[in-house]
N, C-alpha and C positions, 0 to 999 in steps of 0.2 A: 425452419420450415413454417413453424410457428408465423414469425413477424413477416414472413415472405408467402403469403397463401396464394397473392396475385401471379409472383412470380413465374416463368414460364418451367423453370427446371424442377420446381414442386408440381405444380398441375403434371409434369411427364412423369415423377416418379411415382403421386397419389394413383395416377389413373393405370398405371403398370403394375404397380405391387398391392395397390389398397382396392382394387375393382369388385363391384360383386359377383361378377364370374369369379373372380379367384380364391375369394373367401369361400364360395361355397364349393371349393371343393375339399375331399378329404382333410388332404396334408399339403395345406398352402405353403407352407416353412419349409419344405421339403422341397420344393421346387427353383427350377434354377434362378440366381438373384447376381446384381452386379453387387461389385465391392464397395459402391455408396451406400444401398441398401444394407447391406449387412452390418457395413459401421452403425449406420443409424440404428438398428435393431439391435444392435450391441448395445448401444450409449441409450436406448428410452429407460431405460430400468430404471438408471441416475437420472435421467431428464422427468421424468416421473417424482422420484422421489424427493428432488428439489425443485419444485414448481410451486407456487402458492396463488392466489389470486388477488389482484389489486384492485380497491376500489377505483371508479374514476370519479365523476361529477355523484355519484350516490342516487342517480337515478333509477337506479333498478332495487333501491331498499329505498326508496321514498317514503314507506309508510314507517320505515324502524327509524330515518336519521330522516328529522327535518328541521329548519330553523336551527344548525349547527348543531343542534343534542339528538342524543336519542333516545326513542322512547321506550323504557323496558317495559312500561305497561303492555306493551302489545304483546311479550316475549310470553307462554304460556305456562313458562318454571321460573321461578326462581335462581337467579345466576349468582354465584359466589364473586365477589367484589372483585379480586384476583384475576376473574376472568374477564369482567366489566370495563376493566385498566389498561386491561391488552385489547380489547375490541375498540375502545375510548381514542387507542392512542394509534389507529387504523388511518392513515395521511388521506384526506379526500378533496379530493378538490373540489373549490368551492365558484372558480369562473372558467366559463369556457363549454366545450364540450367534450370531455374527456371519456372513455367508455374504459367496462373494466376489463384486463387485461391478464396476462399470464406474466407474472416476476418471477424471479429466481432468486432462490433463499443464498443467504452468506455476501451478497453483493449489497452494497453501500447505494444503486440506481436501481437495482432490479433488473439490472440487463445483464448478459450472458458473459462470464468471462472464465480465463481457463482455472485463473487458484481458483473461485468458489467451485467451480465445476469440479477440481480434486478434492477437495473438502468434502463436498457431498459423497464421492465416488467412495473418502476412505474412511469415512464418517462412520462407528462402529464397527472396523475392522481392528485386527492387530495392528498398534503403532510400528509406524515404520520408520527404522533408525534414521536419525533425525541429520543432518547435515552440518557440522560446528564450524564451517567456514566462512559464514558470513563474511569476517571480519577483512575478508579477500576483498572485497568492493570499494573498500573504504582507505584505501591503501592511495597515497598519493604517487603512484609509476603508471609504465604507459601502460595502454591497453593488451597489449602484448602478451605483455608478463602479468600481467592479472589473470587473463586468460590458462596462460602457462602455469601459474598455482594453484588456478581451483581444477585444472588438469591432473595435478600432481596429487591433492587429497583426495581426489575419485580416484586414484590408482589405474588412472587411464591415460600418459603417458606413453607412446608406442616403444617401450624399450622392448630388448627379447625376450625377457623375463615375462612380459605380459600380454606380448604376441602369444607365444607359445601357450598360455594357458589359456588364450580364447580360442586354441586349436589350430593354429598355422604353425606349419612344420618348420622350424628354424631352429638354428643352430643359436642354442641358450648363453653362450660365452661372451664377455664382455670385449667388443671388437678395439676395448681402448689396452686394457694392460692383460688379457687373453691368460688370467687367471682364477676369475670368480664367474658362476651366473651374473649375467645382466641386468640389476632391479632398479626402481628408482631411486630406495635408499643407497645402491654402491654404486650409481653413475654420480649424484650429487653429494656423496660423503664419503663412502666407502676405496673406491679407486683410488688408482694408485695417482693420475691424474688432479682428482679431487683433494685428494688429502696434497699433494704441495701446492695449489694453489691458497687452500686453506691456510698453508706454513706462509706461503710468503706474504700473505696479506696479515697476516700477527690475530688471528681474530681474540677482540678484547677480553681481556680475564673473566670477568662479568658472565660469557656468555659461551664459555670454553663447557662446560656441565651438560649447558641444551643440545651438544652434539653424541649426546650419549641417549638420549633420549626419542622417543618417534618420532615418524616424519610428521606428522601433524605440530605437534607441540614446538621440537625442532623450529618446523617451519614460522608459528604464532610466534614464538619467543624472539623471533630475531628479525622478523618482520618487520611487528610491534614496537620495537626497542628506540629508548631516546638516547642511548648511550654515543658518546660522537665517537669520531673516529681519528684518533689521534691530533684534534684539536681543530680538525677540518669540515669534517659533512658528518650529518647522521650515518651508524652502523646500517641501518637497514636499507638506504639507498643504496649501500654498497654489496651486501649481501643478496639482495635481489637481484643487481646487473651479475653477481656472480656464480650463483644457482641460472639464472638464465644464458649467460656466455659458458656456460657447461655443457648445457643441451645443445647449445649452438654448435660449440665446438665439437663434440662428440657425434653429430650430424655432416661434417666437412670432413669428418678423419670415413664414415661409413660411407658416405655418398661422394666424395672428391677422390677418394681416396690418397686425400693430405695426410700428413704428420700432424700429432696434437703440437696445438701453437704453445712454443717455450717461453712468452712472455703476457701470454690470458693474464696475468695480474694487472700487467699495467695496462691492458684495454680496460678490463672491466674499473681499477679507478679512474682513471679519464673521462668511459662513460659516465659513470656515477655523477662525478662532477659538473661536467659539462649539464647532464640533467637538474642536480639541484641549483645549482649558479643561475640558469637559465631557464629550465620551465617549471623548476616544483611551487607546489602553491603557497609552501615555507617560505621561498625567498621573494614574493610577492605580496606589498603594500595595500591591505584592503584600507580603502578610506570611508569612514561609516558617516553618514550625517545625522545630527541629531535631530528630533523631531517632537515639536512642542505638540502635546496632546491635551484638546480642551474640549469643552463643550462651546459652539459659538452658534451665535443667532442665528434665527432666518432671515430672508429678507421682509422688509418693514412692510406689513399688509400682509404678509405668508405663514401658512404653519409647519412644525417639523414633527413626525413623528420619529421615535426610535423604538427599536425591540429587541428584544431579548429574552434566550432560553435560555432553561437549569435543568437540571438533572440529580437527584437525589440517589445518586450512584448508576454502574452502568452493567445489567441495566437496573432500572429503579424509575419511580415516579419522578414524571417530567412536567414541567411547565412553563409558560409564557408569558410575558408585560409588554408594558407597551405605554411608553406617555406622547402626548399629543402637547405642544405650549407655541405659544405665539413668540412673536417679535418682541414682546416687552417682557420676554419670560413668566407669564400667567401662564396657568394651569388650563387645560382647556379638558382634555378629556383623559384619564389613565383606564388601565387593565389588567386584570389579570385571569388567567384562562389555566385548565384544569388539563393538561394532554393526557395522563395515564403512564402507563410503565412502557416504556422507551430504550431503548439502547442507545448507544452512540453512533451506530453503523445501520439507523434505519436508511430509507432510499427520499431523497427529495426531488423527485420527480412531479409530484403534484405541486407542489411546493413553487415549483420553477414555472409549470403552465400555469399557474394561477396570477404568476408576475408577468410573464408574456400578454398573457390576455388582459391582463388589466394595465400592462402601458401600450398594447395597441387602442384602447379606446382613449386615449390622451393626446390631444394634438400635440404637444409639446413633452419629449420624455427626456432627461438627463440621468444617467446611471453613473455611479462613484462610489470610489472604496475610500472613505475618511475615516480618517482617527481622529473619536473624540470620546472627551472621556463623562461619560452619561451613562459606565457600566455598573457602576456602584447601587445607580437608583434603578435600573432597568432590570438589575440582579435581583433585589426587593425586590422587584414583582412577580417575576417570573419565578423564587423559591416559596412568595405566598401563593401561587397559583397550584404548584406540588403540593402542598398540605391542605387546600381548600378542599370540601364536599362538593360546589357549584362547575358546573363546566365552567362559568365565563359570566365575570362580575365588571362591572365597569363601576370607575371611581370619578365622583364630579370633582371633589379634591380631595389632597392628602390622607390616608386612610390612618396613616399613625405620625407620631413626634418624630421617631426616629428618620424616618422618609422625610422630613421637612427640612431637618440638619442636614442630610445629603445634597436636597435641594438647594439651601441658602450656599453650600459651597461650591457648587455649581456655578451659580449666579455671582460670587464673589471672584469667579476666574480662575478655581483653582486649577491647576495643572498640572505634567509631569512631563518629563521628558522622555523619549525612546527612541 
């Protein structure tokens, strides 16, 4: 509503629910509301409590930040250095017209997204048991079956076992050997189905222990596993086609009302195969090029600037450099700038309108991502700019020895490969 105040479906709902007829009566809250409204009056509490404010161009603190510093003489206390650091290091843009705005805390841009928005929501609440499946995503199988196992560690699988205790009236018995309750651990290990496809695929010694153990771990251990499979394909290609050709099957015998298939082993290694042979990203040739990384001139008559931040932990005091050198490799102008205590996941949003607006006034703009290697001397400045008192000092040349040896190797071609 914020970023959209022009919008037509804000102006409907400010002038319905925020009017001051409405305000002024008793018990405004008490009256009848659509269920957009009510979302939203659910959610301002967090939308409150992670909001901050962003400077834009510094126009409206003109008398505290001017000529890029600011001035604390104006400030009528005394400010503890600490706090000078994090005001310091406050992103303002410096071309353009940017005005200041509403961010949202936890976001890398300041714009709206759902994790920062749960972060804030659980932000001082009891942790909430954490999730140890990542490792599901990273899994070279199809989308299918990834799906199907971070299914399976939510305990949300629709077997009977788990119908019935979200309260649908079903008959709890396993409809494959119609002797145990139906859960996820006895459809994929338990059953009588289960355990001989388990026999006839030999599963490796190695990994015979993780079927004693829970469905999570279970699951990780054989997922995971580089152990091959009789000389053939990785174990866990073949165990995933075969925890999934279980569900499969077990769905044809409830819903077809088939027989369990007496040869699920040899589908599930065919598929297997057929998948690693053919699409897994193992049996696929990445070809890397290498990549000479240097420092190289400008063009003859042109200058190049490079830059570069540091960060003195995260977060921690940050700062900036910056050299300027012609076409004959001369010195023209360096930098180093003071930002204050930083994170790594501040927003660069000003950052990005300040390069907008300043290669719109360029009749000629080219933009490129090169590798060169000018990080050694641009890191020098930007770690002296961290420890400096000054906002922002400029160097006519070299300010130490050591910075001079970085430079001569520079200028000697040196290089690296990547």
């Amino acid at each position: 509503m914020y970023h959209e105040q022009d919008a037509l479906w804000t102006k409907v709902i400010l002038n319905k629910y925020c009017s001051h007829l409405r305000m002024r009566l008793r018990d405004p809250e008490k009256l009848p509301t659509s269920p957009n409204w009510k979302a939203i009056c659910l959610g301002f509490p967090i939308f409150k409590k992670g909001i901050a404010w962003g400077i834009g161009n510094g126009a409206e603190i003109s008398d505290l930040y001017c000529g890029q510093q600011w001035n604390w003489d104006l400030v009528s206390f005394d400010l503890p250095h600490p706090i000078k650091d994090k005001i310091k290091a406050i992103p303002i843009q410096l071309h353009g017209s940017g005005r200041d705005t509403v961010l949202l805390k936890f976001s890398k841009n300041g714009e709206f997204t759902t994790s920062s928005a749960y972060r804030i929501a659980n932000k001082g609440e009891e942790k909430v048991t954490q999730f140890h499946g990542q490792w599901i995503w990273k899994l070279d199988i199809l989308p299918r079956i990834t799906n199907f196992l971070w299914l399976c560690l939510h305990g949300s699988i629709p077997v009977k076992g788990v119908l019935a205790e979200r309260g649908i009236n079903c008959d709890k018995v396993c409809p494959l050997c119609r002797d145990h309750d139906e859960s996820i651990v006895h459809l994929l290990r338990e059953c009588i189905i289960a355990c001989d496809l388990w026999s006839k695929l030999e599963v490796p010694p190695s990994h015979m222990n993780s079927f004693a153990d829970s469905l999570e771990a279970w699951l990780k251990n054989n997922c995971l596993s580089n152990v091959s499979y009789k000389g053939s394909i990785p174990w866990c290609f073949l165990f995933v086609f075969a925890v999934w050709n279980l569900w499969k099957n077990r769905n044809e015998v409830v819903f077809d009302n088939s027989s369990p298939n007496p040869t699920l082993d040899n589908v599930c290694l065919s598929q297997a195969k057929e998948y690693y042979y053919c699409v897994s990203k193992a049996k696929q040739v990445v070809s890397r090029a290498v990549i000479v990384v240097k420092w190289f001139k400008p063009p003859p008559g042109s200058h190049k600037l490079n830059t570069d931040g540091a960060s003195l932990g995260n977060p921690g005091k940050a700062g900036g450099g910056g050299l300027i050198r012609n076409s004959e490799e001369g010195w023209i102008k360096g930098y180093s700038r003071s930002i204050g205590l930083k994170t790594l996941t501040n927003y660069f949003a000003p950052f990005l309108l300040d390069c907008k607006s300043l290669m719109a006034r360029l009749t000629l703009v080219r933009v490129a991502h090169v590798l060169e290697r000018q990080t050694s001397v641009l890191i020098f400045l930007a770690k002296k700019g961290c420890c400096m008192r000054e906002d922002f000092v400029v160097f006519d040349v070299s300010p130490s020895n050591e910075l001079n040896r970085l430079l001569v190797s520079n200028s000697n071609g040196m290089y690296y490969y990547r």
